[in-house]
C-alpha positions in Angstrom: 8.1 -19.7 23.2 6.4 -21.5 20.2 3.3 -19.6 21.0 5.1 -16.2 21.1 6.2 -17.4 17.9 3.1 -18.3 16.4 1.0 -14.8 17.5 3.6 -12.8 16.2 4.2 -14.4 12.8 0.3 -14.3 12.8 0.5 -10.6 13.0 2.7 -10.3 10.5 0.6 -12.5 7.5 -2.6 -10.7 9.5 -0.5 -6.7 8.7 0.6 -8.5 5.1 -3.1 -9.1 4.0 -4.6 -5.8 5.5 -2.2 -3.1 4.3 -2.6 -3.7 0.0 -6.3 -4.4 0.8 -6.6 -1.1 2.8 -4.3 0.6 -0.4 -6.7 -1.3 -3.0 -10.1 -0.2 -0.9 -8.9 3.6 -0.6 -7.9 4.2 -4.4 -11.3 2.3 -5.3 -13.2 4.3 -3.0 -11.7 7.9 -4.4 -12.6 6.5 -8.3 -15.8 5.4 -7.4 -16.7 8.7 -5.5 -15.4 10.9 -8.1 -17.3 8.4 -11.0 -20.5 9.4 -9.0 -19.8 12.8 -7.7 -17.7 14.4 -10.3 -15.7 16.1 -7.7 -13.0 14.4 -5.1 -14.2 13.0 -1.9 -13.8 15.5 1.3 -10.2 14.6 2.8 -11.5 15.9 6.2 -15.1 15.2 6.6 -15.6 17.0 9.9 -14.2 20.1 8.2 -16.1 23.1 9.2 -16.7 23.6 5.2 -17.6 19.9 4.4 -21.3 20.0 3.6 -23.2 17.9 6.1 -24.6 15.7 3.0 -21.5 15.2 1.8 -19.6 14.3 4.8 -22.2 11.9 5.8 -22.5 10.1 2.5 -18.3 9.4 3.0 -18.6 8.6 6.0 -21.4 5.7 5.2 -20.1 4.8 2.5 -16.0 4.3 3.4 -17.4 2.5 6.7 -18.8 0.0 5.0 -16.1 0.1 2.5 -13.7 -0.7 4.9 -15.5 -2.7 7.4 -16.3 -5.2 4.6 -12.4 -4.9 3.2 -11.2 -5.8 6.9 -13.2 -8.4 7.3 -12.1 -10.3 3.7 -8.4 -9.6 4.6 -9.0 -11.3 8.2 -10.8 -14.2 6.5 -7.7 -14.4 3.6 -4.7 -14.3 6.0 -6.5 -17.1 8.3 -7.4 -19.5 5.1 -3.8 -19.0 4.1 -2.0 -19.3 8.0 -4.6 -22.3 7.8 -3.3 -23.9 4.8 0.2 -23.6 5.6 0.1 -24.9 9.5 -2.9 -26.8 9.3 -4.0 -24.7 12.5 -6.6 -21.7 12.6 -4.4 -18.9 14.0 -3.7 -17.9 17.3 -7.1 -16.1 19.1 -9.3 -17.9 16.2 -11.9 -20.6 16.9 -13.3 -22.9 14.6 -17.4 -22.6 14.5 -17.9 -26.4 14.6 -16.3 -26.7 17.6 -18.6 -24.4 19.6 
């Protein structure tokens, strides 16, 4: 039961981390796109009317974007589950123990 527990409150700090980082990294995306671009990012890259350059350039550049935002909202909610139960969370391994 305790372990049910544990996952699923570490779900919750895990979705409580990631959705305002996902908001922050998509409204910082569009501003920085239109800074450089002049014009809005393509909503739909694969759009039939999307120039190739374009869609590719969005496509590079909200991958990384969000692969690097994922990865700092991951790392946040564990330092924080970590300083409040003194445990890494559930599924996590700590590298000087491998």
């Amino acid at each position: 039961m305790a372990r049910t527990v544990g996952k699923m409150g570490w779900k919750i700090m895990a979705m409580a981390f990631a959705v305002p980082t996902g908001i922050a990294v998509r409204k910082s995306l569009d501003a920085a796109w239109r800074a450089a671009r002049h014009n809005d990012p393509p909503r739909n890259p694969a759009a039939p009317g999307t120039d190739w350059g374009e869609a590719l350039a969005w496509a590079a550049v909200s991958g990384v974007a969000v692969a690097a935002a994922r990865l700092a909202a991951a790392r946040g909610a564990a330092a924080t589950w970590k300083s409040l139960t003194g445990t890494l969370p559930p599924g996590l391994e700590d590298p000087g123990t491998t």
